[in-house]
Each structure stands twice: as structure tokens, then as C-alpha cells.
C-alpha atoms as an extended CHARMM CRD file, in Angstrom:
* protein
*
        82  EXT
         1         1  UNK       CA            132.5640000000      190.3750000000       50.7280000000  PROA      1               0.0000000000
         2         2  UNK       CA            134.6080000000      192.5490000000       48.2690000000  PROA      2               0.0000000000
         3         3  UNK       CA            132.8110000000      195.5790000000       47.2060000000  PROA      3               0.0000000000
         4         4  UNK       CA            135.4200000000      195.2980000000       44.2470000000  PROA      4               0.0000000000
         5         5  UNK       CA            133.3620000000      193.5470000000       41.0090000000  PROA      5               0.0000000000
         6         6  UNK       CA            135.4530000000      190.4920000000       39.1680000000  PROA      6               0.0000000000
         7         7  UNK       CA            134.8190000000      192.4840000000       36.0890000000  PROA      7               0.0000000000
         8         8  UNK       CA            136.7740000000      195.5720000000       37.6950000000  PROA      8               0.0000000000
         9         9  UNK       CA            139.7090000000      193.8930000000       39.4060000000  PROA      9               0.0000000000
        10        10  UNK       CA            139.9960000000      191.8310000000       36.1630000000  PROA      10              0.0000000000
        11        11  UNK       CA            139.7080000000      195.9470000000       34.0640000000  PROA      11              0.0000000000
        12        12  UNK       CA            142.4180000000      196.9300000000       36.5460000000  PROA      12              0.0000000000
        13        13  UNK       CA            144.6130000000      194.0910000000       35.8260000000  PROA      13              0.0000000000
        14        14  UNK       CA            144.5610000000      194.8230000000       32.3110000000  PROA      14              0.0000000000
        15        15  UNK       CA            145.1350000000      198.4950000000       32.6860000000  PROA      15              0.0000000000
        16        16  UNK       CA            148.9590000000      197.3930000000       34.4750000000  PROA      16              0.0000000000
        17        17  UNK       CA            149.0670000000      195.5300000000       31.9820000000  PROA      17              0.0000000000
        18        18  UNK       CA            148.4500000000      197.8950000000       28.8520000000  PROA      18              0.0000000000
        19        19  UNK       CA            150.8780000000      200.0310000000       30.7670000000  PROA      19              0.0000000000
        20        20  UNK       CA            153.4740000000      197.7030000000       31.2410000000  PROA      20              0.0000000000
        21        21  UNK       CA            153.2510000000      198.0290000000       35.1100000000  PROA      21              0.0000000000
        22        22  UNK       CA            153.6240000000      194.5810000000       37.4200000000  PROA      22              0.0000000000
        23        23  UNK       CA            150.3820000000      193.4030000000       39.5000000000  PROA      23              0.0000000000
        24        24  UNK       CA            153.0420000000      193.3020000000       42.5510000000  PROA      24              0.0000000000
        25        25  UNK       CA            153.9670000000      196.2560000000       42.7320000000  PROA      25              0.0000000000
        26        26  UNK       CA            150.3100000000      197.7420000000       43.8040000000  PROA      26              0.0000000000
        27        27  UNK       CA            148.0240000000      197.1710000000       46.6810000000  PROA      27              0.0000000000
        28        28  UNK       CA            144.5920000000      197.7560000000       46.9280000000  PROA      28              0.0000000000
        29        29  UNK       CA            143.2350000000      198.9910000000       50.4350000000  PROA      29              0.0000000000
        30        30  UNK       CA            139.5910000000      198.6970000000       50.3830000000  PROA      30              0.0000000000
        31        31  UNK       CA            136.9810000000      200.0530000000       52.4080000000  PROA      31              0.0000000000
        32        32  UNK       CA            132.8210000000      198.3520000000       52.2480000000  PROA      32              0.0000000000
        33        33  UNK       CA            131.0210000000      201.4270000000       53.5010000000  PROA      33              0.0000000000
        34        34  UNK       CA            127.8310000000      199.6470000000       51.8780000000  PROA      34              0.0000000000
        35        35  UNK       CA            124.7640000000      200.8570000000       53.9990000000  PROA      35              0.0000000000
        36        36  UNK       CA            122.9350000000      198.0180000000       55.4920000000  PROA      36              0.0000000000
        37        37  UNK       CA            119.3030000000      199.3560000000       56.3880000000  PROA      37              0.0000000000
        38        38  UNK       CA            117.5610000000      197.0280000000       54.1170000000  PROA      38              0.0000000000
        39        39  UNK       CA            117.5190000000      193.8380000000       51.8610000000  PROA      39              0.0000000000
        40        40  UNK       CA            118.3440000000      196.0560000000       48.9670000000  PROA      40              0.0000000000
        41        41  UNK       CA            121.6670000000      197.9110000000       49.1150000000  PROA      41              0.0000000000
        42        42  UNK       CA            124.1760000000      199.2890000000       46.9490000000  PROA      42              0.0000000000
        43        43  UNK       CA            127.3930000000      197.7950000000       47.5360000000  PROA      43              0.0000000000
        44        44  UNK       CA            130.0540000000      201.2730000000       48.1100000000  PROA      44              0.0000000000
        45        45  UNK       CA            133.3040000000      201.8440000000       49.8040000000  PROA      45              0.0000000000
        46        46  UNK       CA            136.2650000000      203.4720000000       48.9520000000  PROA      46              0.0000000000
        47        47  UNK       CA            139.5430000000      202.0950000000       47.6950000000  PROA      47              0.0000000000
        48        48  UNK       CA            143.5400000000      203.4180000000       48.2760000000  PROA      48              0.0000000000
        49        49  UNK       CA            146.0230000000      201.8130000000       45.4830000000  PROA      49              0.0000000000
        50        50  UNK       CA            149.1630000000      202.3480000000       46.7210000000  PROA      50              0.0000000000
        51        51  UNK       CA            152.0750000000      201.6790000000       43.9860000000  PROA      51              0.0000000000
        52        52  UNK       CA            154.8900000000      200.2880000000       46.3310000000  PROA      52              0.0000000000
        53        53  UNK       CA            157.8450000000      201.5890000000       44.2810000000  PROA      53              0.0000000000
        54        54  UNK       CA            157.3260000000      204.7340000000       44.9130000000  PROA      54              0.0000000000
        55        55  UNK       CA            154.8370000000      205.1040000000       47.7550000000  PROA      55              0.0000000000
        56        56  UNK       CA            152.5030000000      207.2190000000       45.8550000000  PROA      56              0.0000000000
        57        57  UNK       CA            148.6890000000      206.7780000000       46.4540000000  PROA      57              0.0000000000
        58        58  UNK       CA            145.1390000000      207.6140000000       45.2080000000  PROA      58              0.0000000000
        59        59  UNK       CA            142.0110000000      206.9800000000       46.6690000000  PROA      59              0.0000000000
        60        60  UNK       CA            138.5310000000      206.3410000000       44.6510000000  PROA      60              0.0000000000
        61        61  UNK       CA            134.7150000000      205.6350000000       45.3340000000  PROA      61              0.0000000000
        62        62  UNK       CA            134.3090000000      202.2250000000       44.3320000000  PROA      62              0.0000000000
        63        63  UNK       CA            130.6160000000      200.5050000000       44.6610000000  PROA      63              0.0000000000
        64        64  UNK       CA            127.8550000000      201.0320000000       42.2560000000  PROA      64              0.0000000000
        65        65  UNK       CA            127.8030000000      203.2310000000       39.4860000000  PROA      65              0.0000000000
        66        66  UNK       CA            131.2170000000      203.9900000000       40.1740000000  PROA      66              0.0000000000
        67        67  UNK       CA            134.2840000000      204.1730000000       37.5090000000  PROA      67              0.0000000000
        68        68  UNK       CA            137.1260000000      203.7770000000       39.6920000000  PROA      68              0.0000000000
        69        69  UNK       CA            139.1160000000      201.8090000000       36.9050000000  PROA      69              0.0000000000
        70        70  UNK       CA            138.7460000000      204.8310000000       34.3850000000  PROA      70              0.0000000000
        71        71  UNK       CA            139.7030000000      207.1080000000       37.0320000000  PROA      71              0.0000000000
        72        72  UNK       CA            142.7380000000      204.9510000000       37.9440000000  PROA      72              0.0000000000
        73        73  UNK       CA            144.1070000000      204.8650000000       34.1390000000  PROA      73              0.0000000000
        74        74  UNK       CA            143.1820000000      208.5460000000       34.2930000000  PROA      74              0.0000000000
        75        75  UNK       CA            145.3930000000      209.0850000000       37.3240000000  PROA      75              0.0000000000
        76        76  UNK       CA            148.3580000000      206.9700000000       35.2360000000  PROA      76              0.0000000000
        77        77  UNK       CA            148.3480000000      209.0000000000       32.4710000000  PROA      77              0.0000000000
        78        78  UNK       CA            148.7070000000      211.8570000000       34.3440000000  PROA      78              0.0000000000
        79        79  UNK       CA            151.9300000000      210.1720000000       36.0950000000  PROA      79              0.0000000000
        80        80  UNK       CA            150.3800000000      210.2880000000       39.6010000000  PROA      80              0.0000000000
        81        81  UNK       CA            152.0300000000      207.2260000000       40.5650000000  PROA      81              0.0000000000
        82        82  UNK       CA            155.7410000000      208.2550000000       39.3600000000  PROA      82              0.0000000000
């Protein structure tokens, strides 16, 4: 089970997209470090996107009341993936 919402891979998508970047060149590592103790759990992990071109990387809490997408576009406009 992906930790990763629909809604957010589908944000992330359209965040390449807006930037003119290509879905192929990035890979997203993910990590479910949801806690099991109960029936009720917040889903939580982390996630590495790696942008292949030019190896660069940044990793982000994704899982409930997370904002790993904002973060990402963040990290773009910043140039942190070259």
C-alpha cells in the first residue's frame, strides 16, 4: 500500500508539468513507516525523488498532514535539482 495519496502523485505530476520537467526523468523512493499498533493509524513514511539527469535528491515526510508536494515545488524553485 502506497503511503503516497492519488491526489498527491497526481499534484506532483502537474508540478513537472507546470515546470516543463518530464515524469521520466524522476523517481520516487518511498518509505511506509506508518505505525501499526492499532485499527486507526496514520499512514507516514518518507519519500527520496531523485531527478536522474543530474543525480540530485531530496527527501520529504510524506503521510498525513504532510505537504511534501509544496515542499517539492519549493525545492524546484530554489534549483535544488539543477
Amino acid at each position: 500500500m502506497s503511503v503516497i495519496a492519488p491526489d498527491e502523485k497526481a499534484d506532483f505530476v502537474t508540478i513537472l508539468h507546470r515546470h516543463r520537467l518530464s515524469e521520466d526523468d524522476f523517481v520516487l523512493q518511498e518509505t511506509d513507516t506508518t505505525d501499526m499498533v492499532d485499527d486507526v493509524y496514520p499512514l507516514q513514511g518518507h519519500l527520496t525523488i531523485v531527478r536522474k539527469s543530474t543525480l540530485k535528491e531530496r527527501a520529504y515526510r510524506i503521510g498525513h498532514g504532510t505537504r511534501w508536494t509544496t515542499d517539492f515545488e519549493k525545492d524546484l524553485n530554489k534549483g535544488a535539482f539543477g
